[in-house]
C-alpha positions as CSV (number, residue, x, y, z in Angstrom):
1,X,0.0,0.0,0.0
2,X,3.2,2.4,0.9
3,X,4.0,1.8,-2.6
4,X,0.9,2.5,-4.1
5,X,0.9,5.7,-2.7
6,X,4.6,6.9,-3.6
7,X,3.5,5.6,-7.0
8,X,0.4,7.7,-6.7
9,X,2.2,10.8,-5.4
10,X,4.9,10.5,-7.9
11,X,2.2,10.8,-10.4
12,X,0.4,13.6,-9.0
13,X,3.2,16.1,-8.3
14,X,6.2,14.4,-9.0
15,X,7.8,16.8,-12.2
16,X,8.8,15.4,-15.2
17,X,13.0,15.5,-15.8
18,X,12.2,16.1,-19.7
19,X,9.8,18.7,-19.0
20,X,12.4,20.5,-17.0
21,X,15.2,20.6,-19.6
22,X,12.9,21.9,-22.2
23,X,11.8,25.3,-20.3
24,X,15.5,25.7,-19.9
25,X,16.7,25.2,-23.3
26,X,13.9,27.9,-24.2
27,X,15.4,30.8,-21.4
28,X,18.5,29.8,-23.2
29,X,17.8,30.6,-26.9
30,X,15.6,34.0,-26.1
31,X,18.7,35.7,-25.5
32,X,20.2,34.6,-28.3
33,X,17.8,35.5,-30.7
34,X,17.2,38.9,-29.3
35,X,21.4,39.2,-30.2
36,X,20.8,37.8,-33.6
37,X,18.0,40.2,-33.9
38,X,20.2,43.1,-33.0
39,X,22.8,42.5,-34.8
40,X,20.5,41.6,-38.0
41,X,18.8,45.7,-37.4
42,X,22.5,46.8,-37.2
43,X,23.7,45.5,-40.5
44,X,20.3,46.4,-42.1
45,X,21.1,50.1,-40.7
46,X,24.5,49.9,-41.8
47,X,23.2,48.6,-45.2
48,X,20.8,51.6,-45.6
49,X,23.4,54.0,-44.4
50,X,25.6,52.6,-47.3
51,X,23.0,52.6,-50.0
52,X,22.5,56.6,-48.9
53,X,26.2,57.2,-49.1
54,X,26.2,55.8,-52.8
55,X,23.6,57.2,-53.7
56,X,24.8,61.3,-52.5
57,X,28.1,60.0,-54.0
58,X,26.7,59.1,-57.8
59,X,24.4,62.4,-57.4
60,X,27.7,64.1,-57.2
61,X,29.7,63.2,-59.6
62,X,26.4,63.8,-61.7
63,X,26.6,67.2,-61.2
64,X,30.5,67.9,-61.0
65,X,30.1,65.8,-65.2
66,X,27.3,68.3,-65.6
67,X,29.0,71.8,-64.2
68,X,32.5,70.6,-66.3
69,X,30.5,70.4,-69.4
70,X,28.8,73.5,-68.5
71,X,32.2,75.3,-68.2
72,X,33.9,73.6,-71.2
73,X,30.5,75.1,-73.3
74,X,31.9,78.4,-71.5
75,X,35.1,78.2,-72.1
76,X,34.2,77.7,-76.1
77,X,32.1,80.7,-76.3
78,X,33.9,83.9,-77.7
79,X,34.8,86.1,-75.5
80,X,31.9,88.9,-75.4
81,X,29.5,86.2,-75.5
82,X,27.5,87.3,-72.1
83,X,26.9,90.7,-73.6
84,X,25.5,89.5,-76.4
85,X,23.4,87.3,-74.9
86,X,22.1,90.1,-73.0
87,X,21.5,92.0,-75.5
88,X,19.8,89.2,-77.4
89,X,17.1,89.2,-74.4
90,X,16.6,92.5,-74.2
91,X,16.4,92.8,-78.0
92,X,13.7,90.1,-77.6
93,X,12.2,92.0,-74.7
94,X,11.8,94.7,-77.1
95,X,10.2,92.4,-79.6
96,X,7.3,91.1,-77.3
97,X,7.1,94.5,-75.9
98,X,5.8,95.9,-79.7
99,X,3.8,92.7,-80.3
100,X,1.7,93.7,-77.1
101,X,1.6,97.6,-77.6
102,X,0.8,96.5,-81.7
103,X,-2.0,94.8,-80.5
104,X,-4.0,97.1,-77.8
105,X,-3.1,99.9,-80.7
106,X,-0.5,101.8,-78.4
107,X,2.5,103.4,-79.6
108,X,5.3,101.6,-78.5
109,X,7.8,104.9,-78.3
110,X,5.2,106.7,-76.3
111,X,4.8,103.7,-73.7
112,X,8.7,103.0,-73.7
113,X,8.6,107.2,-72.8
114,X,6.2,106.7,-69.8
115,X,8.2,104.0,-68.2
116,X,11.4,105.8,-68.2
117,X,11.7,108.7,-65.1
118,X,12.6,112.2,-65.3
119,X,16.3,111.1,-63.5
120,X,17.2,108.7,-66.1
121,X,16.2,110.6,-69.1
122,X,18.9,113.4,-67.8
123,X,21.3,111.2,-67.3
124,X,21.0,110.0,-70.8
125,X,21.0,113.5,-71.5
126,X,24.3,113.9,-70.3
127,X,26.0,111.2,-71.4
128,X,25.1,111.9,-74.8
129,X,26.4,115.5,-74.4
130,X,29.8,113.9,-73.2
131,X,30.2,111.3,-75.4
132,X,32.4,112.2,-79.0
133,X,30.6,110.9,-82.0
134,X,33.7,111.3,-83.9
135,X,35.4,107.8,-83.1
136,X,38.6,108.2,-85.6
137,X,39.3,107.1,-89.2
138,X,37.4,103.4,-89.8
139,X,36.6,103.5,-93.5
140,X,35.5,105.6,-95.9
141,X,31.7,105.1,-95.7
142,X,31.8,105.9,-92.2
143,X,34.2,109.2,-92.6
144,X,31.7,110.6,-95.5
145,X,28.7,110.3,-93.6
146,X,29.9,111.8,-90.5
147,X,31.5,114.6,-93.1
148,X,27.4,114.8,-94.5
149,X,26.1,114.7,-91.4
150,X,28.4,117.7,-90.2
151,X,27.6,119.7,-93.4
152,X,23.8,118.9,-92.4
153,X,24.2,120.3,-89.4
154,X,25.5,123.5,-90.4
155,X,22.6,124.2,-92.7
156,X,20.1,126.8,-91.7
157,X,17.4,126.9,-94.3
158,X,16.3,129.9,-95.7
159,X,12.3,129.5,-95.4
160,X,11.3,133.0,-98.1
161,X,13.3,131.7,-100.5
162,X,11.4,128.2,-99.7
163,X,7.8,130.5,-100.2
164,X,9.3,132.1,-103.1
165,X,10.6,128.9,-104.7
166,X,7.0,127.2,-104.2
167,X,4.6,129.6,-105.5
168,X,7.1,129.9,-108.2
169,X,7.2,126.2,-109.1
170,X,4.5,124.7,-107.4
171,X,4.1,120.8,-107.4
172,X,7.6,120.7,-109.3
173,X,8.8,122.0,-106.4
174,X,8.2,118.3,-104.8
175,X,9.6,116.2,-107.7
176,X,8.8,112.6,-108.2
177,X,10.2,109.3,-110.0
178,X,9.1,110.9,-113.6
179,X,9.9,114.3,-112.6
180,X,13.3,115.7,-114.9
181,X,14.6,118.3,-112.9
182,X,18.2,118.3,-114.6
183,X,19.3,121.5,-115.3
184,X,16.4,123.5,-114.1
185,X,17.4,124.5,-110.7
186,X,20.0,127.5,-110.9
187,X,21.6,127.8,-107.6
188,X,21.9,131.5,-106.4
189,X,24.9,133.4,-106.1
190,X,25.0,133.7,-101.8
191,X,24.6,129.3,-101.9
192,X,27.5,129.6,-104.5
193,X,29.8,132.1,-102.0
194,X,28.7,129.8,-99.0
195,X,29.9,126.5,-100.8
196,X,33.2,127.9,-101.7
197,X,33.5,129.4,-98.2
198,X,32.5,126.4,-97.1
199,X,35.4,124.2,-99.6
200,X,38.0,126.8,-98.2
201,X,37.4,125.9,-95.0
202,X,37.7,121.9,-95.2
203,X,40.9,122.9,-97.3
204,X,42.7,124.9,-94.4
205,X,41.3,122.1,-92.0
206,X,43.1,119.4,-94.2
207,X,46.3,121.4,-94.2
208,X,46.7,121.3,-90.2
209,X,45.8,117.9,-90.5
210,X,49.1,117.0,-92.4
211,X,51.8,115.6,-89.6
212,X,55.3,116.8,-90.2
213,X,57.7,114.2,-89.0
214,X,60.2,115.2,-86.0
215,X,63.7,116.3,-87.3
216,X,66.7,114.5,-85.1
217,X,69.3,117.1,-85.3
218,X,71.7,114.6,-83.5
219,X,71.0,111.8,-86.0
220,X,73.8,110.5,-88.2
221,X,73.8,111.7,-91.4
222,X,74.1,108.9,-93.8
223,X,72.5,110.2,-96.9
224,X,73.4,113.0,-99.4
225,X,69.9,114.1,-100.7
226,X,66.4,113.7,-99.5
227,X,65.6,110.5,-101.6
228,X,68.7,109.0,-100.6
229,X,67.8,109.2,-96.6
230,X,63.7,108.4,-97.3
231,X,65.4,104.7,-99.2
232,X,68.1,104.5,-95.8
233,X,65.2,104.6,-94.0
234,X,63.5,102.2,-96.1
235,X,66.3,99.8,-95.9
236,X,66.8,100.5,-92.1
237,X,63.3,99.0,-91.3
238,X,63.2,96.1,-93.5
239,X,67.0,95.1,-92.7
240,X,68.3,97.4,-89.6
241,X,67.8,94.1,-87.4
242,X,69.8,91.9,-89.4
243,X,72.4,94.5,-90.4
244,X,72.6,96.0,-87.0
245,X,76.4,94.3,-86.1
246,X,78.0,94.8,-89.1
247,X,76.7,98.2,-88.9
248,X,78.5,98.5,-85.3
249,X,81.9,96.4,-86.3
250,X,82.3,98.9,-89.2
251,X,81.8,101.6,-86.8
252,X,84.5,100.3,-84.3
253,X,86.6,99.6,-87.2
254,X,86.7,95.2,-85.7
255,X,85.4,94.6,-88.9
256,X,86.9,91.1,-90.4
């Protein structure tokens, strides 16, 4: 009967030696896992961390390709070519600016006036006064026209000879493509007097014009007339360079 009861006993509260080892197995791996678990977030943050860092670094070299083709395409332009770009915009400006005063039937002139203050139109003012329209000798176009427009200029037009001239020749006065008008204007003798006053002038302008070379009184004198020194002078700037030694040897006499 003892027996039955330890048996009985042992089956009631008696635990189980496999039971036992599994719960322990079980506290062992959950600190395990929780490391694996930690360590697996750590590489994935390291991995995303990474992929961030290749991904700034490819944007950058994007743009440093892009800015050096940017300044190579500089670097080709000419020289002025910012200016003329500007000038390009604003001529285009301009060009929009009509299209838009053309088609509310304004006046482009008088608009471009009411935008531009009383300050700024003086200042044009006086840099137009200060600035020289003559800009020196460029060719021979530009020299006669600024030569008309001077003679223009000067011209202060007699308006009774005008009245005179029209109610003597009425609409032939205004001549047209089939009007022949050769020979029929006499020019009066005051117009002649001006002209010739007029030539007389330009003449004694041109002679001041004339530049008279400067005379070296301490120069050698290796010529015997006037032709002879303009051809030593000649030869001097073609050859002095190359003849400038034996110049000096025959000089000093160490001539060979």
């Amino acid at each position: 009967m003892a027996a039955a009861e330890v048996s009985a006993l042992g089956s009631l509260g008696a635990p189980d030696a496999d039971g036992g080892g599994s719960s322990g197995s079980e506290d062992e791996a959950r600190p395990e896992a929780a490391a694996v678990a930690a360590a697996a977030q750590k590489r994935e943050e390291r991995l995303r961390k990474f992929r961030e860092l290749h991904m700034k670094r490819n944007e950058a070299r994007k743009l440093n390709h892009q800015e050096v083709v940017e300044e190579d395409k500089r670097l080709k332009l000419p020289a002025n070519w910012e200016a003329k770009k500007a000038r390009l915009e604003w001529q285009l400006q301009v060009e929009e600016k009509k299209k838009e005063c053309a088609a509310r039937g304004e006046d482009y002139e008088r608009v471009k006036l009411l935008e531009i203050s009383a300050e700024e139109a003086e200042r044009w003012e006086r840099k137009k006064k200060k600035k020289n329209p003559d800009l020196g000798f460029s060719d021979y176009a530009a020299a006669q026209l600024r030569q008309y427009q001077r003679l223009t200029r000067q011209i202060k037009p007699d308006l009774e000879q005008y009245e005179q001239m029209k109610e003597q020749y009425g609409e032939a006065l205004y001549p047209t493509s089939n009007s022949l008008i050769h020979g029929s204007h006499v020019p009066s003798k005051e117009g002649i007097d001006r002209m010739v006053a007029d030539l007389e002038k330009q003449i004694e302008k041109r002679e001041k014009y004339s530049r008279r070379r400067p005379y070296n009184d301490d120069a050698d004198i290796d010529y015997i007339n006037e032709r002879n020194a303009k051809f030593n002078k000649k030869a001097e700037r073609f050859y002095g360079k190359y003849t400038a030694e034996i110049k000096q040897n025959l000089e000093r006499g160490t001539a060979v």
